[in-house]
DRENDO-1510 file (C-alpha; in Angstrom, 1 decimal, always signed):
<recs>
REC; n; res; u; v; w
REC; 1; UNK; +0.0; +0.0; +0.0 .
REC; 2; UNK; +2.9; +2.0; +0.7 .
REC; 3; UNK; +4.3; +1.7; -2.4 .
REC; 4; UNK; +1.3; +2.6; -4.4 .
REC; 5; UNK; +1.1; +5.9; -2.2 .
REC; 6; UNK; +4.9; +6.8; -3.3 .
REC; 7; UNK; +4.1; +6.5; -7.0 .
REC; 8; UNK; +1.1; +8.0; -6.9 .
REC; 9; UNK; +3.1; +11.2; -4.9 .
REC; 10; UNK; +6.0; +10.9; -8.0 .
REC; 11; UNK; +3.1; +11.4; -10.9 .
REC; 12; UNK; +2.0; +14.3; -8.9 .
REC; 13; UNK; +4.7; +15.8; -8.6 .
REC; 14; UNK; +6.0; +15.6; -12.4 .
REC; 15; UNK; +5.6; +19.4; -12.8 .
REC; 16; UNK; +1.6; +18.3; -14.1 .
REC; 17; UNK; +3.5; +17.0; -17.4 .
REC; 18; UNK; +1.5; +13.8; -16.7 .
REC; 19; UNK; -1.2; +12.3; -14.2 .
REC; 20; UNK; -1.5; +9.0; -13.7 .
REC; 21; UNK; -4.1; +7.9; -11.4 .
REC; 22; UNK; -3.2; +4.6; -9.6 .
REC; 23; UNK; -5.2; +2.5; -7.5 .
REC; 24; UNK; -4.0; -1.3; -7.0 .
REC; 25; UNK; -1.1; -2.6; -7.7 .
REC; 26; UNK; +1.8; -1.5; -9.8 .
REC; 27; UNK; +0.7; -3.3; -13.1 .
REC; 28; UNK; -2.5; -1.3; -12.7 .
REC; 29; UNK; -0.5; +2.0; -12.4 .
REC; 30; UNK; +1.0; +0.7; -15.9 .
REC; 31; UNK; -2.3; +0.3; -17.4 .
REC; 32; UNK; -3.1; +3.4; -16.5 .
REC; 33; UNK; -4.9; +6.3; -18.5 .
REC; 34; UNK; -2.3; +8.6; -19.0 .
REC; 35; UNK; -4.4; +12.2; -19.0 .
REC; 36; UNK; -1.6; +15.5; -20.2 .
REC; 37; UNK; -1.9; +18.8; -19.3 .
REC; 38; UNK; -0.7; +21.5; -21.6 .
REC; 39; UNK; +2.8; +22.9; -21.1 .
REC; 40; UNK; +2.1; +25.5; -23.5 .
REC; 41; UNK; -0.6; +27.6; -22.9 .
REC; 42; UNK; -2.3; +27.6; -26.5 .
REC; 43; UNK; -5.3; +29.2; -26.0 .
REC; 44; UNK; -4.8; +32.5; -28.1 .
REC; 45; UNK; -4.0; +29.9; -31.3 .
REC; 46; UNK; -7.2; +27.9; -30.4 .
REC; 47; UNK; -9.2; +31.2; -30.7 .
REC; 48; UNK; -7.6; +32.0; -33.7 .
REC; 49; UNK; -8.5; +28.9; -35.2 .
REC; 50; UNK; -11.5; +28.7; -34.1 .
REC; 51; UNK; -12.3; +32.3; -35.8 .
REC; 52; UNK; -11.0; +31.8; -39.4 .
REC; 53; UNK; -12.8; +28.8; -39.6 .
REC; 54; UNK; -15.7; +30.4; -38.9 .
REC; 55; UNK; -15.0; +33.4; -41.6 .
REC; 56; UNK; -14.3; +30.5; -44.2 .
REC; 57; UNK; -17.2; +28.9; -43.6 .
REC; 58; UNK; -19.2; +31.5; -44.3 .
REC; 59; UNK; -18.3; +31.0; -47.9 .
REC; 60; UNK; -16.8; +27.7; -48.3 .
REC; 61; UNK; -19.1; +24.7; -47.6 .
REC; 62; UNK; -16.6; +21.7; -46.7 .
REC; 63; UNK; -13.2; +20.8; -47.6 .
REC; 64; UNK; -12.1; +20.7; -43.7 .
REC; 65; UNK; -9.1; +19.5; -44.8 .
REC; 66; UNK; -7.6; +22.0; -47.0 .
REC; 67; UNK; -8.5; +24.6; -44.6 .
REC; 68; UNK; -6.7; +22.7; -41.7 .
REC; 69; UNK; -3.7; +22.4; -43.9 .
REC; 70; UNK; -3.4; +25.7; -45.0 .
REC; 71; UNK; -3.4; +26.5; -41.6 .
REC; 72; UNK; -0.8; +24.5; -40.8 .
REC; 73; UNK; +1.1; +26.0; -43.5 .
REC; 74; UNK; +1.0; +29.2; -42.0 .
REC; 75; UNK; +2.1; +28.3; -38.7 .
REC; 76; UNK; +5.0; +25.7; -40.3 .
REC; 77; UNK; +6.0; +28.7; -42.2 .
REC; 78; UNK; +5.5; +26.7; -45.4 .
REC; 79; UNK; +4.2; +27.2; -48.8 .
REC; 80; UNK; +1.4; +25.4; -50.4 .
REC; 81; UNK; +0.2; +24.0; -53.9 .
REC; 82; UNK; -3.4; +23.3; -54.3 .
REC; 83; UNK; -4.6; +20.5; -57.1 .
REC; 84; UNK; -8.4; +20.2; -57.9 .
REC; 85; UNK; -10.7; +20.3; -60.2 .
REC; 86; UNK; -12.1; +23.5; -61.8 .
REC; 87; UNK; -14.8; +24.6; -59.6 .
REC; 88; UNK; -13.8; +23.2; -56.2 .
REC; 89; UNK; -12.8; +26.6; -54.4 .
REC; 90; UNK; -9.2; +26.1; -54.7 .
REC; 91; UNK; -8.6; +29.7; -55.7 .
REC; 92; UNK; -11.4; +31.3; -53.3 .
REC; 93; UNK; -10.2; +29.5; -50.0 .
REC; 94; UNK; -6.9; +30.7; -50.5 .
REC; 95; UNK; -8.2; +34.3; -51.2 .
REC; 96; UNK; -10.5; +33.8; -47.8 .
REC; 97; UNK; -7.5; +33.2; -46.2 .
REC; 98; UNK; -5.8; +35.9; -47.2 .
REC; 99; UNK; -8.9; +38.4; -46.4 .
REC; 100; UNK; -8.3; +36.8; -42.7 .
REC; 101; UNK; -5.0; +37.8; -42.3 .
REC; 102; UNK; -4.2; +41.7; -42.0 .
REC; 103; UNK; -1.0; +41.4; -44.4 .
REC; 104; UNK; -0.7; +42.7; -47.8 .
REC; 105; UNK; -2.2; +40.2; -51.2 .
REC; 106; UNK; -1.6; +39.6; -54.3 .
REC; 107; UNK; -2.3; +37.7; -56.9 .
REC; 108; UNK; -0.7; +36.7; -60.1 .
REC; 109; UNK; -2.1; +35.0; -63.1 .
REC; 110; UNK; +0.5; +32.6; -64.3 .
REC; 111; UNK; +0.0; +32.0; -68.6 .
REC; 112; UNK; +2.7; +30.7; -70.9 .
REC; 113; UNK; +3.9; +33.8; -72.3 .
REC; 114; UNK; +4.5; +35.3; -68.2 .
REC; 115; UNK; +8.5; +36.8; -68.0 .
REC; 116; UNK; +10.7; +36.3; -64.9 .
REC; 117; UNK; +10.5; +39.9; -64.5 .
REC; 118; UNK; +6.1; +40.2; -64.6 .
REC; 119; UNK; +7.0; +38.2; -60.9 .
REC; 120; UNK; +9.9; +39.6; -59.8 .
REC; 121; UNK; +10.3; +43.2; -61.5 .
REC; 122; UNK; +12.7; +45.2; -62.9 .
REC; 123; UNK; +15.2; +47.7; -63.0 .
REC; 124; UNK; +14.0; +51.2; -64.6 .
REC; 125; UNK; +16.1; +53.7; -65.9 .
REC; 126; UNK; +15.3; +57.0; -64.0 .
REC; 127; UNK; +15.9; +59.7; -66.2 .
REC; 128; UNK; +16.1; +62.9; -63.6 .
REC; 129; UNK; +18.7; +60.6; -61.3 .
REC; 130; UNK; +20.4; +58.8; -64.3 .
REC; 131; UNK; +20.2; +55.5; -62.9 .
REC; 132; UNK; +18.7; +52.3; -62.5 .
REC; 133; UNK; +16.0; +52.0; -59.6 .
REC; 134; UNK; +14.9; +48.6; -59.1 .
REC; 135; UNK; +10.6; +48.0; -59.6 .
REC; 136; UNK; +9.3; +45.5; -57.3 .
REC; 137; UNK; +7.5; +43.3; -58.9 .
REC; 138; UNK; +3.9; +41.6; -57.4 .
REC; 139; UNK; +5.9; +38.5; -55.8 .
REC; 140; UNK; +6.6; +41.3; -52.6 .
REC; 141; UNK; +4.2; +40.4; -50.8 .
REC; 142; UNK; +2.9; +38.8; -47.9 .
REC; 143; UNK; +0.5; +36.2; -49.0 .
REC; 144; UNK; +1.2; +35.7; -53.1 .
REC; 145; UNK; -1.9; +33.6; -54.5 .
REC; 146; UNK; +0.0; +32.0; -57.9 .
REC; 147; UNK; -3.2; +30.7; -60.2 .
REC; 148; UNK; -2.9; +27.7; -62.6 .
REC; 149; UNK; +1.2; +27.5; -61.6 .
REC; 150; UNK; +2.1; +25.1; -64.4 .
REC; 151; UNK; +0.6; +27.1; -67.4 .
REC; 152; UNK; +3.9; +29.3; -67.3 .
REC; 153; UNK; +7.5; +27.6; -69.0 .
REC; 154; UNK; +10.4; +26.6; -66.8 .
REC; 155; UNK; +12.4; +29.7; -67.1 .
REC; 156; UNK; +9.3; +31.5; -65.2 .
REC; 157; UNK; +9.1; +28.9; -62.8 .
REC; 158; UNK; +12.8; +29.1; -61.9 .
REC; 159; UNK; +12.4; +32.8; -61.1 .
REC; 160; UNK; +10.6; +31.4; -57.9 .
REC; 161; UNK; +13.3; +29.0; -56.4 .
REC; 162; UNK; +15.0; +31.6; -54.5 .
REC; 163; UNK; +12.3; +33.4; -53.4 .
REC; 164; UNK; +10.6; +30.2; -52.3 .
REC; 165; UNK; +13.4; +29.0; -50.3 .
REC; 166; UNK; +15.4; +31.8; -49.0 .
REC; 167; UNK; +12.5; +34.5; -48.9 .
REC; 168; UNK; +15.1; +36.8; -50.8 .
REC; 169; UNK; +15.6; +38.4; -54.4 .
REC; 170; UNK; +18.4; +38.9; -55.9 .
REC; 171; UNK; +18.5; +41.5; -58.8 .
REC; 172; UNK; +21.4; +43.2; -60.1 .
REC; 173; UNK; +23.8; +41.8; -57.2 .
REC; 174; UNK; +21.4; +43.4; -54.5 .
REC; 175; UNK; +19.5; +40.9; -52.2 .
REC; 176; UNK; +16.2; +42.4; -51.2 .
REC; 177; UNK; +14.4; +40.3; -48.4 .
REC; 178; UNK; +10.5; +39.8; -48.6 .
REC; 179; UNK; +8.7; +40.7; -45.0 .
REC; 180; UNK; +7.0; +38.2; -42.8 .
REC; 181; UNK; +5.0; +36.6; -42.8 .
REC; 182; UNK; +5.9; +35.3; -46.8 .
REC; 183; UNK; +3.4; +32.7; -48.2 .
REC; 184; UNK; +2.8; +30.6; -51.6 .
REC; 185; UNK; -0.5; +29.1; -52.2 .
REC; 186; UNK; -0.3; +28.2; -55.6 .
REC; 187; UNK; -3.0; +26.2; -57.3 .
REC; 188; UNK; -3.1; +24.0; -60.7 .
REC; 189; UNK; -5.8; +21.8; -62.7 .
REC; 190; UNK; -4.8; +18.2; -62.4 .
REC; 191; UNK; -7.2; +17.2; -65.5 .
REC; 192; UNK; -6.0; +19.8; -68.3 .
REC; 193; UNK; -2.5; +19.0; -70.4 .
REC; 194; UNK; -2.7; +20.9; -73.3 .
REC; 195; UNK; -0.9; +24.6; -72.3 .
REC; 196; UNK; +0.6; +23.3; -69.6 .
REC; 197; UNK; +4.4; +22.4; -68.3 .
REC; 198; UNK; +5.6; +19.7; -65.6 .
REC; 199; UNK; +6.5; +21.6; -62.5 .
REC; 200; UNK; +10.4; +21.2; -61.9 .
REC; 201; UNK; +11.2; +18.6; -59.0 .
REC; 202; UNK; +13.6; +21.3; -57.4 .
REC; 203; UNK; +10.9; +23.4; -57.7 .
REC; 204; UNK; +7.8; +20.9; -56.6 .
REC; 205; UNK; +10.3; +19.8; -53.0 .
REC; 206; UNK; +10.1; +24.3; -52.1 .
REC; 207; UNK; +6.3; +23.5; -51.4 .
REC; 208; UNK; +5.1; +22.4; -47.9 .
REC; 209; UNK; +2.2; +20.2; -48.6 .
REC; 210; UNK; +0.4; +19.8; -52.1 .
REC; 211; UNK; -3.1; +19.6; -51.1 .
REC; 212; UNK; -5.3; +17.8; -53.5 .
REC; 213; UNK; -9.1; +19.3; -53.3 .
REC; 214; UNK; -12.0; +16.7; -54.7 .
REC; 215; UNK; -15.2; +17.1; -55.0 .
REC; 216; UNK; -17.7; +18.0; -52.1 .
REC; 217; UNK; -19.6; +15.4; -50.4 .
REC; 218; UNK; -23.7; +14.9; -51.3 .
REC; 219; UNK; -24.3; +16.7; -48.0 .
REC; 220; UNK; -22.1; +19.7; -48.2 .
REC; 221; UNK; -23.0; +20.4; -52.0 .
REC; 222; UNK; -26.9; +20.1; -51.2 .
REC; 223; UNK; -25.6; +23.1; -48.5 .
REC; 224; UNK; -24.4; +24.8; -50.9 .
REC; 225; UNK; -27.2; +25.1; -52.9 .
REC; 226; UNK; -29.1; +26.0; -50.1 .
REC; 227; UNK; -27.1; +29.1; -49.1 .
REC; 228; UNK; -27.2; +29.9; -52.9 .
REC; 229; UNK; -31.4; +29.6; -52.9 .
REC; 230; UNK; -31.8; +31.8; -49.4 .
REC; 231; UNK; -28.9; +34.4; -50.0 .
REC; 232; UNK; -27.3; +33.2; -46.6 .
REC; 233; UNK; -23.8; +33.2; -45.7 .
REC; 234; UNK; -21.5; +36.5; -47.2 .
REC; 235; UNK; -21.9; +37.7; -50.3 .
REC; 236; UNK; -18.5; +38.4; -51.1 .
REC; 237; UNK; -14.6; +38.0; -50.1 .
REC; 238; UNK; -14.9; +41.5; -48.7 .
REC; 239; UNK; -18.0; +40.7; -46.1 .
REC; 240; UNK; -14.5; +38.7; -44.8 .
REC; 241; UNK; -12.9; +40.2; -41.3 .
REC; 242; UNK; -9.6; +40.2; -40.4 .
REC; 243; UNK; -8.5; +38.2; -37.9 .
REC; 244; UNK; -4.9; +37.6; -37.5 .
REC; 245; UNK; -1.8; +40.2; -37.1 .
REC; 246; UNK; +1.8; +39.5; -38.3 .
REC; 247; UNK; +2.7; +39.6; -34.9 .
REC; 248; UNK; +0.2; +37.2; -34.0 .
REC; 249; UNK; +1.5; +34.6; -36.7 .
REC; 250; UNK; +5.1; +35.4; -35.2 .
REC; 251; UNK; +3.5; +34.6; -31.8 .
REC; 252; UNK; +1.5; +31.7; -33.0 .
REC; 253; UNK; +4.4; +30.3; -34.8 .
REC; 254; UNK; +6.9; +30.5; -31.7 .
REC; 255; UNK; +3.9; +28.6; -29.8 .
REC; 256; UNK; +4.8; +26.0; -32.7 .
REC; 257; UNK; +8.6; +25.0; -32.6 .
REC; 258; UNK; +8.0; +24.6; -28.9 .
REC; 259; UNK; +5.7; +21.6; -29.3 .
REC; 260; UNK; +7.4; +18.3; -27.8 .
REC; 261; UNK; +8.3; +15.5; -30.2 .
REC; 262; UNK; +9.6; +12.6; -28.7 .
REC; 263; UNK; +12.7; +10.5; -30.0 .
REC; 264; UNK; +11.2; +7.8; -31.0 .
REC; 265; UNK; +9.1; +9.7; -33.4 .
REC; 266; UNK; +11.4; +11.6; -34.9 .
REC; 267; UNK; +12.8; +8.1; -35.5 .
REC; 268; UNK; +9.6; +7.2; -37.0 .
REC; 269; UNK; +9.5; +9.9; -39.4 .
REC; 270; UNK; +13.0; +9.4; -41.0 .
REC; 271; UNK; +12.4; +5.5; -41.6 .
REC; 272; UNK; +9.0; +6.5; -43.1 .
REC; 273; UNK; +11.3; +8.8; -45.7 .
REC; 274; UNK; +14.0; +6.2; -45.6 .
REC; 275; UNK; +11.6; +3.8; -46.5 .
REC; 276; UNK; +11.1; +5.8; -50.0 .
REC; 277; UNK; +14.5; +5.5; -51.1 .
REC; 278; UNK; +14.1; +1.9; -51.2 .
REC; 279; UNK; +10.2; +1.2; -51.6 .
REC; 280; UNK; +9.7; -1.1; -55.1 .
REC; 281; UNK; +7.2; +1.2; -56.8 .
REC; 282; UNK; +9.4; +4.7; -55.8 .
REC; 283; UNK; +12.3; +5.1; -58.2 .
REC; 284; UNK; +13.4; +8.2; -57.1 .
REC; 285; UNK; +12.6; +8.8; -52.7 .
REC; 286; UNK; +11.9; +12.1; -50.6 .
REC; 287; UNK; +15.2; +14.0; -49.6 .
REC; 288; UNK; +16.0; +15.3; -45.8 .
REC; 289; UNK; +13.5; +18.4; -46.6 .
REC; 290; UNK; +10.9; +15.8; -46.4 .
REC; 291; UNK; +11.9; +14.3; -43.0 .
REC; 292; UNK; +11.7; +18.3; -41.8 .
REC; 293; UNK; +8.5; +19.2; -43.6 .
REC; 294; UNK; +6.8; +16.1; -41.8 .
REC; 295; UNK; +8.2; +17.0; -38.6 .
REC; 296; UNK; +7.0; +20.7; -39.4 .
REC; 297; UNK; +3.7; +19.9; -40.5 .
REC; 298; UNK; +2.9; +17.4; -37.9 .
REC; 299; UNK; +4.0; +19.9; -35.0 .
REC; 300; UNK; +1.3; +22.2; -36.5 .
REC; 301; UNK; -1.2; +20.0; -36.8 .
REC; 302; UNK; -0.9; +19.1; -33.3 .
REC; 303; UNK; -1.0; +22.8; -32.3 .
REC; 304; UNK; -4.3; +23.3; -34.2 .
REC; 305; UNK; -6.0; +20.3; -32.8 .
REC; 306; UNK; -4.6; +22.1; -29.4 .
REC; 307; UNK; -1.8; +19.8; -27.9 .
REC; 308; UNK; +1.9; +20.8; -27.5 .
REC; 309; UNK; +3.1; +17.7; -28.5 .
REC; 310; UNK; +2.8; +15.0; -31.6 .
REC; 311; UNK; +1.5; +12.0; -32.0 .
REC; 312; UNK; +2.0; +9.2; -34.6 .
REC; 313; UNK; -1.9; +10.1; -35.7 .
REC; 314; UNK; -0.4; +13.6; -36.3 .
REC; 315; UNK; +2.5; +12.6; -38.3 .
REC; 316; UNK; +0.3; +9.9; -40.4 .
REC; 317; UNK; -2.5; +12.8; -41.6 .
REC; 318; UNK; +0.4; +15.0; -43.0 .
REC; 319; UNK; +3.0; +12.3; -44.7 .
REC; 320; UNK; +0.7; +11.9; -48.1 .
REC; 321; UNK; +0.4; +15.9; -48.7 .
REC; 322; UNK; +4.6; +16.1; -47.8 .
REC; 323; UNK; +5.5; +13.3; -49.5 .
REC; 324; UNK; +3.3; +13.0; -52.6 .
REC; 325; UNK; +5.3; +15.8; -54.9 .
REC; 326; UNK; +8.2; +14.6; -53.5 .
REC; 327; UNK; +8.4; +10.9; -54.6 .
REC; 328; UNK; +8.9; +9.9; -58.1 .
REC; 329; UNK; +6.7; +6.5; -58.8 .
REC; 330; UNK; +8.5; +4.1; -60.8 .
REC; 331; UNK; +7.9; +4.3; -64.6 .
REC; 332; UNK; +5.4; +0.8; -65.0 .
REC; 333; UNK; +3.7; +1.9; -61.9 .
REC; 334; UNK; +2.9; +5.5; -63.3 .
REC; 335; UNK; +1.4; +3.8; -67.0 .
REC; 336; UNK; -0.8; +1.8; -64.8 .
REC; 337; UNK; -2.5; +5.2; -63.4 .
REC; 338; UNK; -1.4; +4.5; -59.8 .
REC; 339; UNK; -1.0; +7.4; -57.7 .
REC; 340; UNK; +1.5; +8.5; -55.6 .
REC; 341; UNK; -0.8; +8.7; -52.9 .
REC; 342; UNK; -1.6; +5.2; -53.2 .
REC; 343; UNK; +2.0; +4.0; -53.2 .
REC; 344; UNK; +2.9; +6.5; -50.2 .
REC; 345; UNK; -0.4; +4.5; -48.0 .
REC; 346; UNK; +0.9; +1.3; -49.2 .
REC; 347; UNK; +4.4; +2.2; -47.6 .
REC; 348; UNK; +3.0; +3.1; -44.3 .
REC; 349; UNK; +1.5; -0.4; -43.7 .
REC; 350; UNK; +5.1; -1.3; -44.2 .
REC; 351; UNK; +6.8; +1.0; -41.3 .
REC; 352; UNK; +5.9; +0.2; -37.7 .
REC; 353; UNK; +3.9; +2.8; -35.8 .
REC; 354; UNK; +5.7; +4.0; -32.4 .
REC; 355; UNK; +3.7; +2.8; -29.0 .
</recs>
């Protein structure tokens, strides 16, 4: 009995990290529910949350998931490619988004005949100075909403690899850095060839997650329809309010890197990449930017669903939107139609979960 008393007094006393609630012998202290108590206080992120949901679903009917993901771009501090259909609110989430977030938009129309310089800018002779002055172009931004990305050639896309990564430009030898907070959400049409180009791979690994948006379910469309018939919900983007600062993303992102992740996941998340190195149907795996983007993502998934640490569920929901545009599916598997996502769900049955 005495015993039982002294470990009952030790999971008291372990600075309310953990509770265990004992009563019997010491295999029933084992078996134990284990019930955690936030070291981080994440209430203002909770709020937060809870608020720009709301805003987007005054518009948007649905697609939970992209919102959550987009969210956890935000706080990952990672861009974002969007693949749907025509029609699915790929482009008006992201510009919903952006209406919720008091930091300047823009939004740039990617077609084949786009320059480098429509994105970056240019330098412009002044005549009354005689000299060059350097012409931001729309990329300086906070929030940069890229629409139908792969309809523009390779030497476009390549203007975006240093801005993507380093959050810099570089024109005429001078670096000039974009503000915080800096975010892609580019979007593309997986159905449509003609007039379009293969995103480069260097190019595809700079993106966060690639979110692929399919059609509403029966329920949510019917929804729609009804807000359409009664005039319910906002009429407009602009009906949209504001609800988070660039301080608060700094805040709300600081909350982030401090959420726990144990050893044994991080150990979990580099075989799972590991694993696609070696996997039969991958012929070319994820780099070390995918082990990071998982442990990223899955930090800031566990933040929005209001923990301050990760679990293996955390890290399972965001492997396919890492890993998919960063895996290349070997050639007989990719003339059979199978998907990347498939082949990434077939590889987790193959890597064991951490208890």
């Amino acid at each position: 009995m005495d015993d039982n008393k002294d470990i009952e007094t030790q999971s008291e006393e372990n600075d309310g990290v953990n509770i265990e609630s004992t009563e019997g012998s010491i295999d029933s202290v084992e078996a134990s529910t284990h019930y955690f108590v936030d070291r981080t206080d994440l209430s203002p992120v909770r709020k937060s949350i809870e608020d720009i949901k709301d805003e987007i679903g005054k518009i948007i009917v649905g697609q939970e998931k992209m919102v959550e993901l987009l969210l956890a771009a935000i706080f990952a501090n990672g861009h974002v490619l969007i693949e749907g259909f025509p029609g699915v609110g790929k482009t008006l989430t992201a510009k919903i988004l952006s209406r919720t977030i008091d930091a300047n938009f823009s939004r740039i129309q990617f077609t084949p005949d786009l320059m480098p310089s429509d994105i970056l800018g240019t330098s412009i002779f002044n005549y009354k100075t005689s000299e060059f002055e350097y012409k931001q172009g729309p990329i300086f931004s906070n929030i940069v909403l890229i629409d139908e990305i792969n309809r523009s050639p390779a030497k476009t896309q390549a203007a975006l690899f240093e801005v993507m990564e380093e959050r810099q430009v570089t024109m005429d030898g001078t670096k000039y850095k974009m503000s915080d907070p800096f975010l892609i959400v580019a979007t593309q049409n997986p159905i449509e060839l003609e007039g379009t180009y293969r995103l480069p791979e260097a190019q595809m690994d700079r993106f966060l997650f690639k979110i692929k948006v399919d059609y509403p379910e029966l329920d949510s469309e019917v929804e729609l329809l009804r807000r359409a018939h009664t005039g319910s919900g906002a009429d407009s983007v602009d009906q949209i309010q504001k609800i988070l600062s660039p301080d608060q993303i700094a805040n709300h992102r600081s909350l982030t890197t401090k959420v726990i992740v144990e050893e044994k996941l991080m150990r979990y998340i580099a075989e799972i990449v590991n694993k696609t190195r070696n996997f039969k149907d991958i012929e070319i795996g994820a780099s070390p930017r995918g082990s990071l983007a998982i442990m990223a993502a899955a930090k800031a998934i566990a933040v929005i669903r209001g923990r301050d640490f990760v679990t293996p569920d955390d890290i399972q929901y965001v492997v396919d939107p890492v890993l998919s545009h960063r895996v290349t599916i070997a050639p007989e598997r990719e003339m059979e139609g199978v998907s990347p996502s498939k082949i990434i769900t077939s590889l987790m049955k193959s890597v064991e979960v951490p208890r």
